[in-house]
N, CA, C and O atoms as a DFTB+ gen file, in Angstrom:
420 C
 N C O
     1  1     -34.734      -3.235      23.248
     2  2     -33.746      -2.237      22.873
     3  2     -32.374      -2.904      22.776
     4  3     -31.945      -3.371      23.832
     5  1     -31.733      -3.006      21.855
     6  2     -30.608      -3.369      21.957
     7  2     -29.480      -2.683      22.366
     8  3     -29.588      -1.498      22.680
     9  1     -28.044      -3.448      22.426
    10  2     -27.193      -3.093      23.671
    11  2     -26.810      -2.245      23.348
    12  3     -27.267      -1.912      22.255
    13  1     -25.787      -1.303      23.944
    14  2     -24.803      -0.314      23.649
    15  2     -23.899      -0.552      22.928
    16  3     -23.134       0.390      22.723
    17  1     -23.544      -2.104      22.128
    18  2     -21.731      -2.416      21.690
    19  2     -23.218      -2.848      20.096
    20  3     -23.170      -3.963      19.576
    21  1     -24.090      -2.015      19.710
    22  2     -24.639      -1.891      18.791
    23  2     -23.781      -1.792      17.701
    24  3     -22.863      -1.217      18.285
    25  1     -23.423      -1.906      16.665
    26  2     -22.520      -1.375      15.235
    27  2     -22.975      -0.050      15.110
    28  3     -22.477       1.049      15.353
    29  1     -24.444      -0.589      14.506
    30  2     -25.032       0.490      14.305
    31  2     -26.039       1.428      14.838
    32  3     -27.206       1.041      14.911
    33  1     -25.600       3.051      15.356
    34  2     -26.084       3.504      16.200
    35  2     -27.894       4.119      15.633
    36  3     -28.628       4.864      16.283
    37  1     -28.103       3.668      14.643
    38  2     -29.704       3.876      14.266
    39  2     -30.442       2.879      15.116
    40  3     -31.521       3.306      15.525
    41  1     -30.070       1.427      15.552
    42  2     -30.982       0.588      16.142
    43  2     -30.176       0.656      17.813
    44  3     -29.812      -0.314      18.478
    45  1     -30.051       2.311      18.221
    46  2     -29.545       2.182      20.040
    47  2     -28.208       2.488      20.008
    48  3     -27.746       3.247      20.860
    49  1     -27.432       1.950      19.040
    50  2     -25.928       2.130      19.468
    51  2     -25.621       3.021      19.328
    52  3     -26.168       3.787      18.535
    53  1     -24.234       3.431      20.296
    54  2     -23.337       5.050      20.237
    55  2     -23.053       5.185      19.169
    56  3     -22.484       4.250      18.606
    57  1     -23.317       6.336      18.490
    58  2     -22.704       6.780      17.116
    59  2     -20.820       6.330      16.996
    60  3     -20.342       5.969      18.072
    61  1     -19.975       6.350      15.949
    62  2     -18.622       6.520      16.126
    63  2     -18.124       7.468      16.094
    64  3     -18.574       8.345      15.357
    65  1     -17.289       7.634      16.667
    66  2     -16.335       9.054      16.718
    67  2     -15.554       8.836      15.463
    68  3     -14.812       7.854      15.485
    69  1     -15.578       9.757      14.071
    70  2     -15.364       9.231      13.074
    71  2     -13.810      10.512      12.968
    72  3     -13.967      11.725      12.826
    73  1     -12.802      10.002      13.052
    74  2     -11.535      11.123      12.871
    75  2     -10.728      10.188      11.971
    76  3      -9.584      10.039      12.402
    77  1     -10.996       9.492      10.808
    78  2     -10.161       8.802       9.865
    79  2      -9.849      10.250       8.823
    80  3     -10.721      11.052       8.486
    81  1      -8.929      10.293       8.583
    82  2      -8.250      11.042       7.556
    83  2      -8.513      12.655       8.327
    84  3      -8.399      13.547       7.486
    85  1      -8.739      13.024       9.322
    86  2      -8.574      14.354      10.157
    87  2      -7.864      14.312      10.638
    88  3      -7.379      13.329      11.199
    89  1      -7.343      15.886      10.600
    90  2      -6.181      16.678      11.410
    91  2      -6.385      18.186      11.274
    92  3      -6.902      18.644      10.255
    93  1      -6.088      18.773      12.031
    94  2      -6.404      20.404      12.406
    95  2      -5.315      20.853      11.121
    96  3      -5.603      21.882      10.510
    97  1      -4.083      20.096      10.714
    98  2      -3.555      20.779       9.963
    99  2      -3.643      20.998       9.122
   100  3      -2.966      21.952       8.740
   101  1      -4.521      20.320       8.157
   102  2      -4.936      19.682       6.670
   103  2      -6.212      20.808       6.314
   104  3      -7.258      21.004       6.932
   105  1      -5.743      21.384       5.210
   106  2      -6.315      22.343       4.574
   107  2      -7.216      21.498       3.471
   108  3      -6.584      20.661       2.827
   109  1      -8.501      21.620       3.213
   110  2      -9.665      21.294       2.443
   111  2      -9.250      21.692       1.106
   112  3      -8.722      22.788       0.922
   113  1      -9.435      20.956       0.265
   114  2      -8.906      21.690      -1.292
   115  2     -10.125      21.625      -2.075
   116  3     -10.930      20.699      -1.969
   117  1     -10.245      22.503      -2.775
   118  2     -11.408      22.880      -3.334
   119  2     -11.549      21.887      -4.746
   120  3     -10.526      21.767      -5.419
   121  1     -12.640      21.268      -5.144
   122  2     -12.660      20.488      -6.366
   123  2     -13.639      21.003      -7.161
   124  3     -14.774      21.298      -6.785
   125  1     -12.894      21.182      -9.016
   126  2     -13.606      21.984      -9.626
   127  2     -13.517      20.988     -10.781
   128  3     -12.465      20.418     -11.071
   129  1     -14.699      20.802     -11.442
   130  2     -14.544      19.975     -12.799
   131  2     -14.484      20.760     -13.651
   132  3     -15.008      21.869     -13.762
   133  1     -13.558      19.968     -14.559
   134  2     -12.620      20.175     -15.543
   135  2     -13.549      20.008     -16.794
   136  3     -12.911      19.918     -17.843
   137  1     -14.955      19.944     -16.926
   138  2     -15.273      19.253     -17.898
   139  2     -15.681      20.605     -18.685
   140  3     -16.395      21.475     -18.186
   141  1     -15.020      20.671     -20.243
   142  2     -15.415      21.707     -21.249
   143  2     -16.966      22.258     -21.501
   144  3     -17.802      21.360     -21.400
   145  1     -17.492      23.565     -21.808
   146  2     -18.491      23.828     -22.087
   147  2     -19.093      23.551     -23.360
   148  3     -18.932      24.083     -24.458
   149  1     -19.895      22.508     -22.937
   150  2     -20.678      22.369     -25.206
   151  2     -20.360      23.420     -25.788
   152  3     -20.574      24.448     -25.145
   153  1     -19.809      23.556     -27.044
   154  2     -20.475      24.787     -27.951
   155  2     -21.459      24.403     -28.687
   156  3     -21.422      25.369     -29.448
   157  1     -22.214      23.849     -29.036
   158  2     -23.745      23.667     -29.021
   159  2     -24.594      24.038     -27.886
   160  3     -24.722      23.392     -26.846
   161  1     -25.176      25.174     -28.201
   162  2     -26.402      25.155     -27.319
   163  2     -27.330      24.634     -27.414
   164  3     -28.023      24.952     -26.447
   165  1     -27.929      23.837     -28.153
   166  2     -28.512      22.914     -28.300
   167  2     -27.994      21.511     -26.852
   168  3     -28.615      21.155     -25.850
   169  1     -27.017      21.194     -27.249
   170  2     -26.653      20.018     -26.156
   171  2     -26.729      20.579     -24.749
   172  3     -27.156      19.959     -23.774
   173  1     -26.216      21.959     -24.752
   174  2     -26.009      22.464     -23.377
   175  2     -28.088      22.168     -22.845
   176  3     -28.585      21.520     -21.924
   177  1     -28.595      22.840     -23.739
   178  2     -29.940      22.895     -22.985
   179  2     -30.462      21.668     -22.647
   180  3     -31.286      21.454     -21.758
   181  1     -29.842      20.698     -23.548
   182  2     -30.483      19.014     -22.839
   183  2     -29.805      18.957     -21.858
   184  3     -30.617      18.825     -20.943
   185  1     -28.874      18.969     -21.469
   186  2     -27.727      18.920     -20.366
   187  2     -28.482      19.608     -19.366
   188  3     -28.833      18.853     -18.459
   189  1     -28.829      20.740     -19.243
   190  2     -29.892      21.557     -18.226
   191  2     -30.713      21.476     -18.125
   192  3     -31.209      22.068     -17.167
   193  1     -31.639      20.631     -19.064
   194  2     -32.980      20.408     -19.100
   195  2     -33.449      19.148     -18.230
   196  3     -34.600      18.859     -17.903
   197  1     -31.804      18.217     -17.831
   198  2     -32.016      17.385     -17.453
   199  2     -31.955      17.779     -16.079
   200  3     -32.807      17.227     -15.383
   201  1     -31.250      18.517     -15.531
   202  2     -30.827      19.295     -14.264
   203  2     -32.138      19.712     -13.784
   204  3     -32.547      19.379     -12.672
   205  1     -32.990      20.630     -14.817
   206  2     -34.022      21.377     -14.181
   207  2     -35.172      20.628     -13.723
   208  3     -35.983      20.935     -12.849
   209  1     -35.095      19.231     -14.711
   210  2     -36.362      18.502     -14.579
   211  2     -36.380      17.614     -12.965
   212  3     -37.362      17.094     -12.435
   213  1     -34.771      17.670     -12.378
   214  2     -34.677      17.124     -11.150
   215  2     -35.296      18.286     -10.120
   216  3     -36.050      17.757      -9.304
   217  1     -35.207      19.343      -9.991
   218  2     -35.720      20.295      -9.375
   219  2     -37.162      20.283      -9.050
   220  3     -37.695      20.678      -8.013
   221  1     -37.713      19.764     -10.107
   222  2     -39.320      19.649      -9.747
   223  2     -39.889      21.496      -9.464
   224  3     -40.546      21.917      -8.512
   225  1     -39.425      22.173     -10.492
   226  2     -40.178      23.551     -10.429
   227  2     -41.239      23.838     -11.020
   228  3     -41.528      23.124     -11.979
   229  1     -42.318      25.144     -10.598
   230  2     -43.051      24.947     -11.742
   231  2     -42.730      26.242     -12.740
   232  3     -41.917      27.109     -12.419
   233  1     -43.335      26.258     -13.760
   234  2     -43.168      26.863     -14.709
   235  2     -42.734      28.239     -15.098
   236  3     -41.930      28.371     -16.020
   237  1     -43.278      29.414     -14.367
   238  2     -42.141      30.730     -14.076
   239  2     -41.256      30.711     -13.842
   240  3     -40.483      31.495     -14.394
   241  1     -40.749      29.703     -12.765
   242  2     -39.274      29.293     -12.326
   243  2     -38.880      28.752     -13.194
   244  3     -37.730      29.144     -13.393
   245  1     -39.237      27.856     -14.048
   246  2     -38.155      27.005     -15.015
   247  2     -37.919      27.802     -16.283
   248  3     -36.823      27.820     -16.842
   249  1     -39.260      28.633     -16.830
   250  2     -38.412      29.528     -17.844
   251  2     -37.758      30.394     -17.340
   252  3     -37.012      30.899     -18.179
   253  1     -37.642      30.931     -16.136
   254  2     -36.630      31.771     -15.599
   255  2     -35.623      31.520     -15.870
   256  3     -34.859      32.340     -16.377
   257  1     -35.265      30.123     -15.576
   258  2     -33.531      29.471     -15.473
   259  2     -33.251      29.345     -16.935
   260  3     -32.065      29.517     -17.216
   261  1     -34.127      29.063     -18.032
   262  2     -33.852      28.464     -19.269
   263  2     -33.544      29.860     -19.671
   264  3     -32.499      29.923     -20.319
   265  1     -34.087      30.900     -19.498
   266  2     -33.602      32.344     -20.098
   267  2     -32.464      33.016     -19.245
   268  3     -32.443      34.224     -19.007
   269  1     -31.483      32.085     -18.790
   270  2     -30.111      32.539     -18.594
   271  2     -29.339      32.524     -19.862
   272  3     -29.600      32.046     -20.966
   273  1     -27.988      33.389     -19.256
   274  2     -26.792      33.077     -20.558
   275  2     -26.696      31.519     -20.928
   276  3     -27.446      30.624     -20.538
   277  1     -26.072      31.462     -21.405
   278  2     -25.554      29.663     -21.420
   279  2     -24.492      29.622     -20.769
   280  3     -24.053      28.512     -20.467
   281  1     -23.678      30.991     -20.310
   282  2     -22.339      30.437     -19.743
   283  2     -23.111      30.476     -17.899
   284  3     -22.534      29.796     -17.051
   285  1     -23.863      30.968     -17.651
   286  2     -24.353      31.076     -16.244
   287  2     -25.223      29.404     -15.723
   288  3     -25.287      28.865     -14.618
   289  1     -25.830      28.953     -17.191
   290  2     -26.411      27.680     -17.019
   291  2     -25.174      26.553     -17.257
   292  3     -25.216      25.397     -16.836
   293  1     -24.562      26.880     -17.681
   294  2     -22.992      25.840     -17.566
   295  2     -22.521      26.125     -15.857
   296  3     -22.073      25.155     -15.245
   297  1     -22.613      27.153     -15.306
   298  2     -21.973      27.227     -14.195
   299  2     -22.726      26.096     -13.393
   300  3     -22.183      25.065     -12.996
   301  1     -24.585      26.561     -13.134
   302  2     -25.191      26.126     -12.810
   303  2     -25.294      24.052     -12.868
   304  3     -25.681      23.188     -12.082
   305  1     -24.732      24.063     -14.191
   306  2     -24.793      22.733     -14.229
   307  2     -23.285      21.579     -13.700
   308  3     -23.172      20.410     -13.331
   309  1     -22.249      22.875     -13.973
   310  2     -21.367      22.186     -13.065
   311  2     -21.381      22.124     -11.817
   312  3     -20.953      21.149     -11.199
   313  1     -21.876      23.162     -11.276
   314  2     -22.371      23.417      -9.363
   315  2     -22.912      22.351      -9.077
   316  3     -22.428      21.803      -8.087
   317  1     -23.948      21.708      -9.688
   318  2     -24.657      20.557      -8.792
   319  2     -23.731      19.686      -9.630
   320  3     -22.708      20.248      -9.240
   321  1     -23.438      19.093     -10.170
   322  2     -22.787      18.139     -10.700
   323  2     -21.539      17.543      -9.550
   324  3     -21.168      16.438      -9.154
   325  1     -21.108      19.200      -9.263
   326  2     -19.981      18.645      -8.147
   327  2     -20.571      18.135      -7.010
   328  3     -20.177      17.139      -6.403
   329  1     -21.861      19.076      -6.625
   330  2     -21.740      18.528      -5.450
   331  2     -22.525      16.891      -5.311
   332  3     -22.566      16.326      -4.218
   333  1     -23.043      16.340      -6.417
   334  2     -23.177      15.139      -6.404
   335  2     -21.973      14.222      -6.338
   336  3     -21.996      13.294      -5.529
   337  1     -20.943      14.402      -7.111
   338  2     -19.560      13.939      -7.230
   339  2     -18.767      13.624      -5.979
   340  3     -18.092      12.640      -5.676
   341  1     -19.184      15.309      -5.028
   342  2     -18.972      15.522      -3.423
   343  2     -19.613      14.185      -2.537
   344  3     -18.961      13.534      -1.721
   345  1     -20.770      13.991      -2.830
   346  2     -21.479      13.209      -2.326
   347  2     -21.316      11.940      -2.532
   348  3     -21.994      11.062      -1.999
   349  1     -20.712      11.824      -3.052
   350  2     -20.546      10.290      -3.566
   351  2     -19.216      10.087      -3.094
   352  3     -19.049       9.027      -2.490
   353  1     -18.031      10.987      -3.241
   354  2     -16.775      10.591      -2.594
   355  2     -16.698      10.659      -1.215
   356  3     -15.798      10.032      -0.655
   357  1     -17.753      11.533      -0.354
   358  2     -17.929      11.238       1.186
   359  2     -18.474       9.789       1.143
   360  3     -17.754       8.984       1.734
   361  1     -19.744       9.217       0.491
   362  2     -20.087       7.635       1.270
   363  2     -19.273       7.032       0.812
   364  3     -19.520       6.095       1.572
   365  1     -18.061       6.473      -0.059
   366  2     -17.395       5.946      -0.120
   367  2     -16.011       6.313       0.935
   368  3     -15.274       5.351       1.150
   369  1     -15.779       7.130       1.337
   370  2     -14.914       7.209       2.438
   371  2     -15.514       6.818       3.868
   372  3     -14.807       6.395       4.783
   373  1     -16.976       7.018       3.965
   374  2     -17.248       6.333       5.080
   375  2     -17.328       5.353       5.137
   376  3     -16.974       4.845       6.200
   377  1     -17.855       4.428       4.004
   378  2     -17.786       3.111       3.751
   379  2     -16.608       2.495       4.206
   380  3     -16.449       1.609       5.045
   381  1     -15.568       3.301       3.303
   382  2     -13.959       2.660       3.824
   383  2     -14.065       2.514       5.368
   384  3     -14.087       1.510       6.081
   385  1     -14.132       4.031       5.695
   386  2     -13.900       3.667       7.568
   387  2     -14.834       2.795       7.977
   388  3     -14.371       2.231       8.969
   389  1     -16.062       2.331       7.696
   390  2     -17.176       1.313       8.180
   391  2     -16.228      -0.002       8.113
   392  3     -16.116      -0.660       9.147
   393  1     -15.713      -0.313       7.236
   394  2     -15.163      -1.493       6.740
   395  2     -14.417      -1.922       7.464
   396  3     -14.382      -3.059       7.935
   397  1     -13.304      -0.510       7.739
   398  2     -12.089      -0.684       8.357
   399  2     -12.578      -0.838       9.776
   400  3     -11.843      -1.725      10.209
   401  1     -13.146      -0.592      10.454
   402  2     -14.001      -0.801      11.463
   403  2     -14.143      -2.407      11.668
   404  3     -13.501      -3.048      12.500
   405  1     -15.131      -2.963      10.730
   406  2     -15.943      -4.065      10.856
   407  2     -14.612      -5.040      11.074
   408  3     -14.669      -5.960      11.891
   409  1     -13.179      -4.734      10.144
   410  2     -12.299      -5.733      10.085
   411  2     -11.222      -5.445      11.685
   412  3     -10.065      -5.645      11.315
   413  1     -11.220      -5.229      12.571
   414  2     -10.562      -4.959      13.120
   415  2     -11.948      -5.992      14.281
   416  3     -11.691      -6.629      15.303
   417  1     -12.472      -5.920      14.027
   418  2     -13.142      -6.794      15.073
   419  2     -13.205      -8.695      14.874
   420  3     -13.753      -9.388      15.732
């Protein structure tokens, strides 16, 4: 088992107490993409078709979603879009603090 002054707390070590860029005062701001709706529905449905095919549904469910408006499947496709976007700007901020971490030692 390795020691307690582990880096990383998956092989034993203490997790970090991670408070880089926190404060009780700092209000969360909401992020909304900016990106225009096809007017082709045609493009929009490849655009969703690509979305739906990540879902792994089967077939009642997926013509369900395909027989939305197009402006409800635009919503739909910006919703996950962000929160991939979300996801990607959290591991790069932890990364930073990992880093900033590693260099201080």
């Amino acid at each position: 088992m390795p020691s307690k002054q582990t880096f990383c707390w998956c092989f034993g070590g203490r997790p970090p107490d991670i408070k880089y860029g926190i404060d009780g005062d700092t209000q969360l701001k909401s992020m909304a993409l900016d990106i225009p709706m096809p007017t082709d529905e045609n493009e929009l449905n490849a655009m969703f078709e690509e979305l739906v095919a990540e879902l792994d549904l089967d077939k009642p469910h997926r013509d369900a979603l395909f027989n939305l408006q197009p402006e409800k499947k635009w919503q739909i496709y910006c919703s996950k879009k962000q929160v991939y976007f979300v996801k990607i700007l959290v591991f790069f901020k932890v990364l930073s603090y990992v880093f900033n971490l590693l260099s201080k030692e």
